[in-house]
N, CA and C of each residue as an Amber inpcrd file, in Angstrom:
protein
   594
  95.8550000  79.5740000 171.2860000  94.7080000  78.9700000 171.9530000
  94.3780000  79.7760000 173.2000000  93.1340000  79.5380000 173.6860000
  92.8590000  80.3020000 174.8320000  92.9890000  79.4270000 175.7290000
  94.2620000  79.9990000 176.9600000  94.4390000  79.3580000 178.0630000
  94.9410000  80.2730000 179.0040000  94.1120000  80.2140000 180.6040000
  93.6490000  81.2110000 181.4120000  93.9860000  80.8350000 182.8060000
  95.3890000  81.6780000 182.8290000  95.7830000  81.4370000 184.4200000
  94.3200000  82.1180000 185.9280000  94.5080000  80.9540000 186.8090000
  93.3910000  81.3650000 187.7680000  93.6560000  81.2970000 189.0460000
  94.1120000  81.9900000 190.3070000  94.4360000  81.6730000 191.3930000
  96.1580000  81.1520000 191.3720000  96.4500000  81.7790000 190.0190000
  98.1130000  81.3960000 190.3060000  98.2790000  79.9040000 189.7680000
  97.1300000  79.4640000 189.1870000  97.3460000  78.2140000 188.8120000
  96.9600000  78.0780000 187.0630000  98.4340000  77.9170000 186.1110000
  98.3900000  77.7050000 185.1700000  98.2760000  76.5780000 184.4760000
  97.4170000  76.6310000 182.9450000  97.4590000  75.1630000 182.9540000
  99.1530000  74.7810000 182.1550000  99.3170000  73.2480000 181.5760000
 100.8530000  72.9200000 181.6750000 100.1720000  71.7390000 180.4580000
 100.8900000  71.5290000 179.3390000 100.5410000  71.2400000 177.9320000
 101.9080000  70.7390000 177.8000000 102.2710000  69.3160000 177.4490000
 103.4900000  68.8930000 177.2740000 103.1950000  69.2990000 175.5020000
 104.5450000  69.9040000 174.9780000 104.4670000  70.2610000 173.9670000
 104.7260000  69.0810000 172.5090000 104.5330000  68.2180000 173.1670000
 104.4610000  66.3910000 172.2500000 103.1700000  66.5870000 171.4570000
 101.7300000  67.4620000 172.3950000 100.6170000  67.7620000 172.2760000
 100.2510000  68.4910000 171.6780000  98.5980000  68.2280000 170.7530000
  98.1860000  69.1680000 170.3680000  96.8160000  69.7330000 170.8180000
  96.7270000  71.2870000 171.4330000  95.3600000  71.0830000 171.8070000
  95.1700000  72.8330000 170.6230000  93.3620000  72.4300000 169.8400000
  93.2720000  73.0810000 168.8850000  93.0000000  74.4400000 169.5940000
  93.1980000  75.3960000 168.3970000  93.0490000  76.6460000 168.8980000
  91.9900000  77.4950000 169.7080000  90.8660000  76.7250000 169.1920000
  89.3380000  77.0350000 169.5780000  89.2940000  76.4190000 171.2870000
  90.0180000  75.3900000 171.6490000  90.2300000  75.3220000 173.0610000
  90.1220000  75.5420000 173.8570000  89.7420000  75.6370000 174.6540000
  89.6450000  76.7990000 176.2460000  90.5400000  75.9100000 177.5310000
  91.4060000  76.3240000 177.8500000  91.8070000  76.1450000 179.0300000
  92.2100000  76.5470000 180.1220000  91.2810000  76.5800000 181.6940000
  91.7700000  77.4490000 182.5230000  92.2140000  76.5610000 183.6620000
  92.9390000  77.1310000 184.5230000  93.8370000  77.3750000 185.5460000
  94.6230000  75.7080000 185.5340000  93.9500000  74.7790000 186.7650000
  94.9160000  73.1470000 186.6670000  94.3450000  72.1880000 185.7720000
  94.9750000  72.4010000 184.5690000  94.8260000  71.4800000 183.4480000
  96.3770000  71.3340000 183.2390000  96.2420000  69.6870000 183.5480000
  97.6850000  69.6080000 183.1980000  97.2290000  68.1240000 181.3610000
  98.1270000  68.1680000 180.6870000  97.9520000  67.4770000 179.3630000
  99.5330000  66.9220000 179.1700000  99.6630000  65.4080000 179.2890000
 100.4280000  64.9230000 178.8160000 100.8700000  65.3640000 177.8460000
 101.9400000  63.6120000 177.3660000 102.4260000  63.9990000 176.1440000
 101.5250000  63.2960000 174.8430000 101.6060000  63.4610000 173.8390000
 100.7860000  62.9490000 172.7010000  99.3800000  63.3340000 172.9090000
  98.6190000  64.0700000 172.9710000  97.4820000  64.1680000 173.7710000
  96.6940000  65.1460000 172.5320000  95.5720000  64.6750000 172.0040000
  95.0460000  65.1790000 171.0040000  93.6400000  65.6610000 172.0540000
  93.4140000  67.8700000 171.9080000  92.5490000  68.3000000 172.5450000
  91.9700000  68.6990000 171.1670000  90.3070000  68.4830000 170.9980000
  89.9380000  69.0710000 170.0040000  89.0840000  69.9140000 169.9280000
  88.5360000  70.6830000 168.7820000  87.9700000  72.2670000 168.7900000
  86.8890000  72.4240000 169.8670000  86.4410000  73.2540000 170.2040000
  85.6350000  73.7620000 171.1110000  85.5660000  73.0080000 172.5190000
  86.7330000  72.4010000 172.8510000  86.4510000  71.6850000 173.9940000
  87.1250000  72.6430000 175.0720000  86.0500000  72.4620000 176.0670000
  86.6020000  73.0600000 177.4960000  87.0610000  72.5420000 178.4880000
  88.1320000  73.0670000 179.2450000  88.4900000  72.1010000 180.1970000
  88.6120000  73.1220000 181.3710000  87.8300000  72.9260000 182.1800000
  88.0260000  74.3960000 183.0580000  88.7000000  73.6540000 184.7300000
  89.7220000  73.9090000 184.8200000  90.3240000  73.4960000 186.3150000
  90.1290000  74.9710000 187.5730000  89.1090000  75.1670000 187.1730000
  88.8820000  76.8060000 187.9040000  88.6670000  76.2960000 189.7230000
  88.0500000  74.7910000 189.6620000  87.5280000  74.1280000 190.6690000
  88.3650000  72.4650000 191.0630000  88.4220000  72.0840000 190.4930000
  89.2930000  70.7030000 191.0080000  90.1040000  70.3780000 189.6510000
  90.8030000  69.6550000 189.9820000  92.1450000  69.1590000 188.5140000
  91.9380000  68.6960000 187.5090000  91.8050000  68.7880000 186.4880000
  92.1580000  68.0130000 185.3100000  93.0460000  67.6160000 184.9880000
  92.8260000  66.1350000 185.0320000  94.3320000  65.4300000 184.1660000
  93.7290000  64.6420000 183.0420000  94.6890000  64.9710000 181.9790000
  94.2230000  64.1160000 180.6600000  95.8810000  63.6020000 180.4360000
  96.4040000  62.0240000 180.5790000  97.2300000  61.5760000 180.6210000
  97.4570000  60.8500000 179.1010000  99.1310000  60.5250000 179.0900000
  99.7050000  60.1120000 178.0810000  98.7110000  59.3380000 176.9000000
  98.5930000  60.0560000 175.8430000  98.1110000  59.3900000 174.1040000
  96.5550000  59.3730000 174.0950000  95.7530000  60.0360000 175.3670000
  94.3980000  59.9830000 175.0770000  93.9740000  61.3980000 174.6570000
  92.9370000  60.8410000 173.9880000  92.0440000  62.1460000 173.1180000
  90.6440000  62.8140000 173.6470000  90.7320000  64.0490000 173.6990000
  89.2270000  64.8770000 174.2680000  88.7550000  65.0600000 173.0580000
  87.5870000  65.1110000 172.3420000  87.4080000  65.3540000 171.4950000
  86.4890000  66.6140000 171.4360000  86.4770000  66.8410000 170.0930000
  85.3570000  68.2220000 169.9170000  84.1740000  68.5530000 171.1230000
  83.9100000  69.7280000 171.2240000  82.7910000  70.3380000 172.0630000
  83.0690000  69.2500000 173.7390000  83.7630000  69.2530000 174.0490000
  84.0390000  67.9170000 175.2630000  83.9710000  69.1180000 176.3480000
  83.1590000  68.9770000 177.4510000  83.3670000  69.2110000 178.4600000
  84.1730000  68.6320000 179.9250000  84.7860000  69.5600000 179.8160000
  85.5880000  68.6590000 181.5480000  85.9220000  69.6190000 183.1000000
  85.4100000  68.9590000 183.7110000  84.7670000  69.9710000 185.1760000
  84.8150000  69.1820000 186.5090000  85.0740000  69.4880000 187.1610000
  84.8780000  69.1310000 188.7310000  85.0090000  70.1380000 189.9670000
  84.5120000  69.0560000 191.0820000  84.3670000  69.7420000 192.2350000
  85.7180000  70.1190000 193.0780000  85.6670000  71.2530000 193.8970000
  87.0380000  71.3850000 194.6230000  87.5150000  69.9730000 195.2970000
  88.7420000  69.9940000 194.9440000  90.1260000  68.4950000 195.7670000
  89.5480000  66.9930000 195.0430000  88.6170000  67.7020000 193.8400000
  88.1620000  66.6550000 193.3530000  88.9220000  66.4240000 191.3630000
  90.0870000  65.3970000 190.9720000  90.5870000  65.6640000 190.0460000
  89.4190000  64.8170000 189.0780000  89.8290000  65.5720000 187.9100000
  88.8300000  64.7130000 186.6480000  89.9160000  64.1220000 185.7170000
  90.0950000  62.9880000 186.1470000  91.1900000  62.3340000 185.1270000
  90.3020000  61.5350000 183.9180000  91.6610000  61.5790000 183.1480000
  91.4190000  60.4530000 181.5280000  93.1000000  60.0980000 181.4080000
  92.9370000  58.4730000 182.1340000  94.4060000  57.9640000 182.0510000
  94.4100000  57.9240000 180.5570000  95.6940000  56.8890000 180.4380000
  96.4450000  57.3820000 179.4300000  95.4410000  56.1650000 178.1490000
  95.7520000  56.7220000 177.0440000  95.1170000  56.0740000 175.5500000
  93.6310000  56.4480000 176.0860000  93.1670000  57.0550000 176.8630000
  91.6930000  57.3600000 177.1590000  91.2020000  57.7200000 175.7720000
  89.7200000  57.9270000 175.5190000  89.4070000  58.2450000 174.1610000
  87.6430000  58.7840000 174.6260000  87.8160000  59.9730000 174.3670000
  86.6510000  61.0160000 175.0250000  85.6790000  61.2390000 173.4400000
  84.8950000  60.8520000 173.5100000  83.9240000  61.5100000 172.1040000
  83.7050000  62.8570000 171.6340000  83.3050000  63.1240000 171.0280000
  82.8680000  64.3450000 170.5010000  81.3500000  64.2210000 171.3670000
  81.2680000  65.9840000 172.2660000  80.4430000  66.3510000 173.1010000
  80.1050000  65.2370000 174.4430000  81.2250000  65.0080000 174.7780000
  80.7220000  64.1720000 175.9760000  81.9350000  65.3520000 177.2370000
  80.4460000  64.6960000 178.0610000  80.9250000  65.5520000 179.7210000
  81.3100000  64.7720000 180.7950000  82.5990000  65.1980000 181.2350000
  83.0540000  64.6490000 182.4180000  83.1530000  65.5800000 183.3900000
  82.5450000  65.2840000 184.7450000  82.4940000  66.1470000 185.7630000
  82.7220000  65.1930000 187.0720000  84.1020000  65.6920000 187.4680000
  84.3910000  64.9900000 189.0090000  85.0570000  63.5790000 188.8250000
  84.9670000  63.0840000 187.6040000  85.3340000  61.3150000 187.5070000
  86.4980000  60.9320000 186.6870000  86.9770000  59.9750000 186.8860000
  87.9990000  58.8100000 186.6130000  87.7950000  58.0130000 185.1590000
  88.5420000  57.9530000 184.1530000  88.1090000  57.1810000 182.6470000
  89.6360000  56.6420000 182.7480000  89.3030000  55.0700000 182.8720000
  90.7570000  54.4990000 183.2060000  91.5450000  54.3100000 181.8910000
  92.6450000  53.8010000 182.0480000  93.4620000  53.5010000 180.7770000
  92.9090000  52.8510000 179.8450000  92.7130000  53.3250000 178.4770000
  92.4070000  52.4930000 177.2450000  90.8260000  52.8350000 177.0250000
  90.1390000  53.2390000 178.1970000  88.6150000  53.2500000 178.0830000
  88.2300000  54.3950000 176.9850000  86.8820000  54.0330000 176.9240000
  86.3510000  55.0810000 175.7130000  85.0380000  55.2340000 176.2290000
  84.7200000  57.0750000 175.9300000  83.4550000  57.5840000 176.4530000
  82.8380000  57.8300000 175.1380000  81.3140000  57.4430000 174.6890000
  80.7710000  57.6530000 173.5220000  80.5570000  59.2630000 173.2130000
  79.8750000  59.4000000 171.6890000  80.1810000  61.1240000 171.7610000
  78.5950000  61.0570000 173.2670000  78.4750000  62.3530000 173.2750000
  77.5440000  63.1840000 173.8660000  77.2640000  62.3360000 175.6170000
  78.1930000  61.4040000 175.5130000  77.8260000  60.5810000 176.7880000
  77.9760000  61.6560000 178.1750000  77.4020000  61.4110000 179.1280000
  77.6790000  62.2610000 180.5420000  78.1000000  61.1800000 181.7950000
  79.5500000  61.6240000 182.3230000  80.0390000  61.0360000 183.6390000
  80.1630000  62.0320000 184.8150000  79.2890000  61.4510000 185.5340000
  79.1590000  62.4410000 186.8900000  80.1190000  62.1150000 187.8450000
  79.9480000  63.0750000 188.6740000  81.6900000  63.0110000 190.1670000
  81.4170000  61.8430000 190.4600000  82.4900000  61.5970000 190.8670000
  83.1770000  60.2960000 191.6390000  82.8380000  58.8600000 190.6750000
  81.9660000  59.0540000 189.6350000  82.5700000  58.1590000 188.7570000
  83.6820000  57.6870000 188.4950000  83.8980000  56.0480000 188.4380000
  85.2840000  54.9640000 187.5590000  84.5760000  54.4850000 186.7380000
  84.9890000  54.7750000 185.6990000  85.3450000  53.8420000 184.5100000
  86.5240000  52.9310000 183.8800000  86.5720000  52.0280000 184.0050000
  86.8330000  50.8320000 183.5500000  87.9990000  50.5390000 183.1570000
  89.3430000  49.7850000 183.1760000  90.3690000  49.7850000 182.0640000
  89.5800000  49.3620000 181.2610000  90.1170000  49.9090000 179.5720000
  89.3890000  49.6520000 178.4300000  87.6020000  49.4500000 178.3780000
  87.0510000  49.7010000 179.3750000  85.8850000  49.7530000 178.8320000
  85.2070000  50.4000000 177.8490000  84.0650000  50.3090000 177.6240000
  83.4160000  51.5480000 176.4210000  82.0190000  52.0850000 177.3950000
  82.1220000  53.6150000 177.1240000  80.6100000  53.7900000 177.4380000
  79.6570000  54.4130000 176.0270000  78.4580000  53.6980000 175.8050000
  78.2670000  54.1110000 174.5150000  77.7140000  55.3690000 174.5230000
  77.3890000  56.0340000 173.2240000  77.1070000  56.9760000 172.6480000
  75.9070000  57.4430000 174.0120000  75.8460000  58.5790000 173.9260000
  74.4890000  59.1160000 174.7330000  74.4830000  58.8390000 176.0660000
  74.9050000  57.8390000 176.7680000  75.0130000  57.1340000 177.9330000
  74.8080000  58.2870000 179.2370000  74.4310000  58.0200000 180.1950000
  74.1880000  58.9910000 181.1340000  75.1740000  57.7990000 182.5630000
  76.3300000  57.6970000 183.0390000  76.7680000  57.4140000 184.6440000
  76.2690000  58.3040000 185.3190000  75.9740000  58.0560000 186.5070000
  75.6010000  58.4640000 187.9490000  76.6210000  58.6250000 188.2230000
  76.4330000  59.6280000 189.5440000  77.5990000  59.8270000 190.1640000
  77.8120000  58.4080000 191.0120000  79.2210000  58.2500000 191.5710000
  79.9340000  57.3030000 192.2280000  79.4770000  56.0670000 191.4130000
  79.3370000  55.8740000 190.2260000  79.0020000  54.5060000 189.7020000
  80.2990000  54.1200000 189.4360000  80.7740000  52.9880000 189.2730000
  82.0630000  51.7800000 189.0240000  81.3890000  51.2380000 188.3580000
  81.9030000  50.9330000 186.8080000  81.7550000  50.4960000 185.9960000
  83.2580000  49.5630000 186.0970000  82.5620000  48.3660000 185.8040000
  84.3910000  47.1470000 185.8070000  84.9520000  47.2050000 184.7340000
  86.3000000  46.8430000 184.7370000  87.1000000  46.7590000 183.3150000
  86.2870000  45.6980000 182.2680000  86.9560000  45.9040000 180.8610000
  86.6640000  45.1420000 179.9030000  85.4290000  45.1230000 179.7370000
  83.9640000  46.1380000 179.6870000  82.6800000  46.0160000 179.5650000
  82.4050000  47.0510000 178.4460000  80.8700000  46.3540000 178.2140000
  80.2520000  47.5420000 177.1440000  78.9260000  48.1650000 178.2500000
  78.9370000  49.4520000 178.5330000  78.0380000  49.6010000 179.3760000
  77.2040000  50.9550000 178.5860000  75.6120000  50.7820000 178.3200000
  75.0620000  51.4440000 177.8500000  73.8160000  52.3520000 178.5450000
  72.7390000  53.4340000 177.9690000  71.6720000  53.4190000 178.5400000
  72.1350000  54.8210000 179.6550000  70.8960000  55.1580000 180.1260000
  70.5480000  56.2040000 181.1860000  69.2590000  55.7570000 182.1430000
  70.0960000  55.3850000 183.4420000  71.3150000  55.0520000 183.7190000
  72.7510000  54.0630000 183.0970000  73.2540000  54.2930000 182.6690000
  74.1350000  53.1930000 182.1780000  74.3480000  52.1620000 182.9010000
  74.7420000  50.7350000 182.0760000  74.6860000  49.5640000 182.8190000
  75.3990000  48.6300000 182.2430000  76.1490000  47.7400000 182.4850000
  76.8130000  47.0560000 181.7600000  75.7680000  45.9920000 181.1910000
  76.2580000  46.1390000 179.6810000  75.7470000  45.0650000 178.8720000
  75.8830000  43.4600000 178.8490000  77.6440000  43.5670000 178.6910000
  78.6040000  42.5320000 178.5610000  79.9340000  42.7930000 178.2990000
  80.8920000  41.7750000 178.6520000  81.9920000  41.4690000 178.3380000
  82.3790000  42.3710000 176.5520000  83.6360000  42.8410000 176.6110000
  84.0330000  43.7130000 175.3690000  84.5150000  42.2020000 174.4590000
  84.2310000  41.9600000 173.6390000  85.1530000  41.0760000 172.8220000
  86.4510000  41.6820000 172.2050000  87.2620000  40.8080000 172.1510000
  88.5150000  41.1010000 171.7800000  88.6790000  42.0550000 169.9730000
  87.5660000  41.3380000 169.2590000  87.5290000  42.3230000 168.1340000
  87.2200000  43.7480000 168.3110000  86.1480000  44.0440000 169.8770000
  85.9220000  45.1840000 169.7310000  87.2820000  45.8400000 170.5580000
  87.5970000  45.3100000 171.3790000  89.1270000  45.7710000 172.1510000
  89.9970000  46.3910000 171.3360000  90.2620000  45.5230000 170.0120000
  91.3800000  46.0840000 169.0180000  91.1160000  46.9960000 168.3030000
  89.7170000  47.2070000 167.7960000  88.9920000  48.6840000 167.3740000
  89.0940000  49.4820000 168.3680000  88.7810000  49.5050000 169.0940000
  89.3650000  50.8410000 170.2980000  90.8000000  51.1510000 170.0640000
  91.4240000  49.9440000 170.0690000  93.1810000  50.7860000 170.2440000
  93.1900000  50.8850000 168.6810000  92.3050000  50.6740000 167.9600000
  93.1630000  51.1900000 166.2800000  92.2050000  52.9220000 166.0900000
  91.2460000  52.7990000 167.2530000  90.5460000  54.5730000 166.9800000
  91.6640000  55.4310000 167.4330000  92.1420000  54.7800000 169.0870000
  92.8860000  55.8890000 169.3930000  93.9830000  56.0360000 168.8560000
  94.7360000  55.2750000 168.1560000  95.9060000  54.9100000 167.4620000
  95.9080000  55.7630000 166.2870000  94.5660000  56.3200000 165.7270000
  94.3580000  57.5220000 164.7330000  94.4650000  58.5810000 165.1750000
  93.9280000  58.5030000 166.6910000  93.8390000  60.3920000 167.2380000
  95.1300000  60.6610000 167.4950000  96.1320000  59.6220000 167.7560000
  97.8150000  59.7480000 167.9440000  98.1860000  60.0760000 166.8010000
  98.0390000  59.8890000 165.6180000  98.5070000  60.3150000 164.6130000
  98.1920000  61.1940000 164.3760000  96.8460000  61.7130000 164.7430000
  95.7330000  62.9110000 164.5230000  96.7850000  64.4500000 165.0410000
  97.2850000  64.1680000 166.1260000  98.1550000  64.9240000 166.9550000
  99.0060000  65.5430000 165.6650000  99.7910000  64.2370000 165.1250000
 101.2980000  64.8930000 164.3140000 100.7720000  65.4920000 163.3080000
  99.6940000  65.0170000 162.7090000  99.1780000  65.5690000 161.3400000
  98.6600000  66.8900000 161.4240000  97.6630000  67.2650000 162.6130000
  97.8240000  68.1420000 163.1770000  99.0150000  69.7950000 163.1930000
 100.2990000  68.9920000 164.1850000 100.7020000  69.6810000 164.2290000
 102.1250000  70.2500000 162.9470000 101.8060000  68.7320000 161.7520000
 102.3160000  69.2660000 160.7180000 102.0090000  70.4630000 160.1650000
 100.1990000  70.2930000 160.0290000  99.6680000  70.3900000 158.3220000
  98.3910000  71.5170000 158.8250000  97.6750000  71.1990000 159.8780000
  97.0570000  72.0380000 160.2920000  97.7410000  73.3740000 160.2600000
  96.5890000  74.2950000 159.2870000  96.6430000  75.8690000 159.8060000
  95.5560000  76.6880000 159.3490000  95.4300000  77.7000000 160.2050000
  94.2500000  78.8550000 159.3000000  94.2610000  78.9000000 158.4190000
  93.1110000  78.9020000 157.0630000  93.2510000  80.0780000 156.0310000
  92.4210000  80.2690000 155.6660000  92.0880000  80.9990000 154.1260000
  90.5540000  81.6910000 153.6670000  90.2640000  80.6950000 153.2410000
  88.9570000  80.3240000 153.1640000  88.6240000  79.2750000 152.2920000
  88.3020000  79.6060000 150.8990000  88.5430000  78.8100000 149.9910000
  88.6650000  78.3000000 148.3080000  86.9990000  78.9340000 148.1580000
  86.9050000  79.7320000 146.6100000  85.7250000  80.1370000 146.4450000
  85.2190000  79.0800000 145.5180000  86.4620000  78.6020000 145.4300000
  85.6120000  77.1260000 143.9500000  86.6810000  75.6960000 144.4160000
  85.8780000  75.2130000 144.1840000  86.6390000  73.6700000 143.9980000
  87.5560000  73.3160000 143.2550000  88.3410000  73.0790000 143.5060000
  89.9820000  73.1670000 142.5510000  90.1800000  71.7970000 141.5930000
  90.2570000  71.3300000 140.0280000  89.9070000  70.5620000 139.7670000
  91.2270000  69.6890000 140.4860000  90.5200000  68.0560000 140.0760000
  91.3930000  67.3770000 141.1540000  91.4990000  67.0460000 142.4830000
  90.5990000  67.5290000 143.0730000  90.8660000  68.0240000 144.5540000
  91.1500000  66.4410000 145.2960000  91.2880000  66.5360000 145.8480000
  92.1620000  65.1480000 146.6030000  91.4340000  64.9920000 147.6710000
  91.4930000  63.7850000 148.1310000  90.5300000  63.1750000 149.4430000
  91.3630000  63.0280000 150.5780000  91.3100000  62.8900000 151.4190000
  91.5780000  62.3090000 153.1040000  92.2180000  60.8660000 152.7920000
  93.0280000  60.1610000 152.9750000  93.4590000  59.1410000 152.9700000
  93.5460000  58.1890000 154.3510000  92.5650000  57.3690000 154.1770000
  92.1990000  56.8760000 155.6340000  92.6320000  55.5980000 155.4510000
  93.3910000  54.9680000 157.4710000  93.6870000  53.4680000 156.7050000
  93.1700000  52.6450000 157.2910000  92.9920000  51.6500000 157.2820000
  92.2700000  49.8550000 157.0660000  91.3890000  50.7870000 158.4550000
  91.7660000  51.1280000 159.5100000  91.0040000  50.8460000 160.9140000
  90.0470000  51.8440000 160.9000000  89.7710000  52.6940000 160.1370000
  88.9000000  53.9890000 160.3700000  87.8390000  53.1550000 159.3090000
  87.8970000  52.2920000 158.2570000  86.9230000  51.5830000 157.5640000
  86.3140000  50.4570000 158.7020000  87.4310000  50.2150000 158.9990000
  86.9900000  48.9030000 160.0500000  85.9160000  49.4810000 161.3080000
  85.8010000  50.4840000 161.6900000  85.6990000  51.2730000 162.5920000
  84.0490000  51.8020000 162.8330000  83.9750000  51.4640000 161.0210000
  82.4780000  52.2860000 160.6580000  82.0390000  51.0940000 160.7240000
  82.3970000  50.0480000 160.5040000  81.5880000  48.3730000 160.4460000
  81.0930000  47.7510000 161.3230000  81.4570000  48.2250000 162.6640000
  81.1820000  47.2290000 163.7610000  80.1260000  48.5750000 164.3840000
């Protein structure tokens, strides 16, 4: 993977973790343990810290950035979408950022909250725990119900597995010029169906 010491400051990948090859990581990126980084995501600590803490997931094309003495955390079970940007802000434990959503500096987000898909935070906005907050500007909707609470921990509860399977089974190769008869499917369980429903 590409990862790029800067000012003497390397990044630090607990090796529990998987971050994909296509990756970019420079200088203070530090990555728990269990910590699923996925393809094309950048995390550049060239300017203030990145922390992505214990069992949460960055997902594809994810940007993550901040200002100097300014850290960009994602506590732990955090759950980052595919193409969403964090710059300068806080995504508390359990919370989830929709894909392509944008969080500006000094943003908090929420224990377990959700921000949906597309969503635009302002900078220094506080968003409270347990909410669904949508829209540009984003805003809280309402209260998370407990069905949607347990779909959150059964998404990230896949990207944790996502990690081992990962670092089983994942590897380069050429791709197949024909379809092999038989070919076998993805085996997905109860929560990734459940997941598409709500």
């Amino acid at each position: 993977m590409p990862v790029y010491r800067i000012d003497g400051l390397t990044p630090v990948v607990d090796p529990s973790s998987f971050v994909h090859p296509t990756a970019v990581l420079i200088g203070d990126v530090i990555i728990g343990k269990g910590v699923y980084i996925g393809p094309n995501a950048s995390l550049r600590g060239d300017f203030g810290r990145i922390v992505i803490e214990d069992g949460a997931n960055v997902q594809d094309c994810c940007v993550m950035h901040g200002f100097p003495q300014n850290d960009t955390v994602v506590e732990q079970d955090g759950h980052i979408g595919h193409g969403a940007i964090l710059h300068g802000c806080r995504v508390r434990r359990n919370a989830m950022v929709g894909m392509n959503a944008v969080i500006m500096d000094g943003a908090d987000i929420g224990e377990n909250t959700i921000i949906g898909a597309c969503s635009f935070v302002k900078a220094m906005a506080e968003i409270a725990a347990n909410k669904l907050a949508l829209g540009s500007p984003a805003r809280v909707i309402r209260d998370l119900t407990e069905q949607e609470l347990a779909w959150k921990r059964a998404g990230t509860a896949e990207y944790q597995a996502l990690v081992i399977r990962c670092k089983n089974s994942l590897r380069e190769v050429e791709p197949l010029s024909a379809i092999e008869p038989g070919r076998q499917r993805m085996s997905f369980q109860e929560s990734i169906v459940a997941k598409s429903q709500l």
